[in-house]
C-alpha positions in Angstrom: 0.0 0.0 0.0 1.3 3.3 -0.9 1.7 6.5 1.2 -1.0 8.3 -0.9 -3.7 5.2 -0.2 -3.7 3.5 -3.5 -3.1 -0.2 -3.0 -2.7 -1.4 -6.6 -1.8 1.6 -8.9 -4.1 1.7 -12.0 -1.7 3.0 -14.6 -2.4 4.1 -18.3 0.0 4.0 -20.5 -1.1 6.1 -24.4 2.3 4.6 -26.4 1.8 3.7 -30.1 5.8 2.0 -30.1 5.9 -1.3 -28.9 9.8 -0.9 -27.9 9.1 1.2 -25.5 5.9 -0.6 -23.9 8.4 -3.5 -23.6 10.5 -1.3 -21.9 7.8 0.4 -19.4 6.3 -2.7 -18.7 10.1 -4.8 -17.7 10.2 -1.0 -15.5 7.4 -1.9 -13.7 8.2 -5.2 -13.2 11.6 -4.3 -11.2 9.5 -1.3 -9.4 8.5 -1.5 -5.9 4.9 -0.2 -6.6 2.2 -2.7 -6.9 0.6 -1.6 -10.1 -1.5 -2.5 -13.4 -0.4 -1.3 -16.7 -3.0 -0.4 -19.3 -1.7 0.4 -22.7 -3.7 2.1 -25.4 -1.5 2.7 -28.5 -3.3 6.4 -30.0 -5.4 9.0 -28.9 -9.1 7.8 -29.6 -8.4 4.8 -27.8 -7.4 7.2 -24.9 -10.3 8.6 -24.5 -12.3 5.9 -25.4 -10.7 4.1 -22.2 -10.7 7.1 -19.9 -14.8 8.0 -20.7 -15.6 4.4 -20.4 -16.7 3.7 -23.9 -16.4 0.2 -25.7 -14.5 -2.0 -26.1 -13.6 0.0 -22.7 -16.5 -0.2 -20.3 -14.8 -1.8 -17.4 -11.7 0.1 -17.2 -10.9 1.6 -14.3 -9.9 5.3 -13.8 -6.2 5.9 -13.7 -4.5 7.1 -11.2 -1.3 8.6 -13.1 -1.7 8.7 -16.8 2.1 8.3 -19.3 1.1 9.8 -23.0 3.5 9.9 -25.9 3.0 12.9 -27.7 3.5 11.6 -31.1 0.5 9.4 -31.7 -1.6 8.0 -34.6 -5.4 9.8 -34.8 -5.5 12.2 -32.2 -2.1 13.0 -30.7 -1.0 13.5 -27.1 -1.4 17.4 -27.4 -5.0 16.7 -28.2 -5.2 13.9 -25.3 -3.9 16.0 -22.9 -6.1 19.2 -23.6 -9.2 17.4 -23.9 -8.2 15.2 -20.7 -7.6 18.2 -18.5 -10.7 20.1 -19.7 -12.7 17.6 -18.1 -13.9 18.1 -15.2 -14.1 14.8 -14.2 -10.2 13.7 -15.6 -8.7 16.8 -15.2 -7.2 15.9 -11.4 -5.7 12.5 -12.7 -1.9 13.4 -12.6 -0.2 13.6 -16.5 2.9 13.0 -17.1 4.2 13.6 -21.0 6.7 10.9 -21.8 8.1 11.8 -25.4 11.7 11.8 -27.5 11.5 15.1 -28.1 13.6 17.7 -26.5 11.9 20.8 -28.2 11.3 23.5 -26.0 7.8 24.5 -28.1 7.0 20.9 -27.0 7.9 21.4 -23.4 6.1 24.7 -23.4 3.1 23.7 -25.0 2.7 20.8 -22.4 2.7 22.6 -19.8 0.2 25.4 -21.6 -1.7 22.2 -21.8 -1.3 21.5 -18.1 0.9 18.6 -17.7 2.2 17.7 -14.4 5.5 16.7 -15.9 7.3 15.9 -19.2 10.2 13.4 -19.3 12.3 13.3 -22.6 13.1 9.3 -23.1 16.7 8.4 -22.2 18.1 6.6 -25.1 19.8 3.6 -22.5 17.5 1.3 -20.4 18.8 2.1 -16.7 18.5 5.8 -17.3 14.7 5.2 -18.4 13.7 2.9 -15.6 15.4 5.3 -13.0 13.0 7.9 -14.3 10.4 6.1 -14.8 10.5 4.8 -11.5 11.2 7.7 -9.5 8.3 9.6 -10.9 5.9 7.1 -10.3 7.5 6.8 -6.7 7.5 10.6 -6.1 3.4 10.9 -7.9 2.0 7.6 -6.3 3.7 6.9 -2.8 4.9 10.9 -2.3 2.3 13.1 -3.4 -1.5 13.3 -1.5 -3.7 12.6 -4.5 -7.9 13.3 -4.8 -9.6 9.6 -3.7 -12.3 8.2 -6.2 -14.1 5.8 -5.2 
């Protein structure tokens, strides 16, 4: 059980690269949080998940949210604005996980209201270091909103 209550995390993951899925999911594995991965691979499938629609009518409501910006259909930019325009989303905790290093893509993030934007270290024990700290520091660390 973690500091902030959650016993199992419910984490979604919006990645359309199945390298680094692999590599989130092999993170987890080795983290010490107790938590469930859900992977949607573009933006309609995001939302589909996160308003409950099918093939998604049973998923659960995430308590941290990792989005990619660059995804098929509706990218992360669009995820994330529509996401945190919701009243009823807007509190669950975003953090952008993307290659890019471009400060109009920092900038707009956080004009969109991210909590936090990673850049994807290039070498697997740099990534799983981040990875892991921020889901340490947002799920155990940090006094979240309760949903039940």
């Amino acid at each position: 059980m973690t500091t902030s209550g959650v016993a199992q995390a419910e984490i979604l993951l919006i990645e359309d690269s199945p390298s680094d899925i692999g590599l989130l999911r092999e993170t987890l594995c080795e983290s010490r949080i107790t938590s469930r991965l859900h992977v949607v691979r573009d933006g309609c499938d995001a939302l589909a998940f996160l308003h409950r629609e099918p093939p998604y009518a049973n998923a659960p409501r995430p308590d941290i949210i990792l989005l990619d910006l660059n995804l098929p259909l509706l990218g992360g930019r669009g995820v994330l604005q529509i996401v945190k325009e919701d009243k009823d989303l807007a509190q669950i905790p975003i953090i952008v996980l993307t290659t890019s290093e471009n400060e109009r893509d920092v900038t707009s993030a956080y004009a969109l209201h991210a909590n936090c934007y990673l850049t994807k270290p290039v070498d697997f024990e740099r990534f799983a270091a981040s990875i892991q700290s921020t889901l340490e520091f947002w799920l155990t660390v940090v006094k979240l909103p309760s949903y039940a």
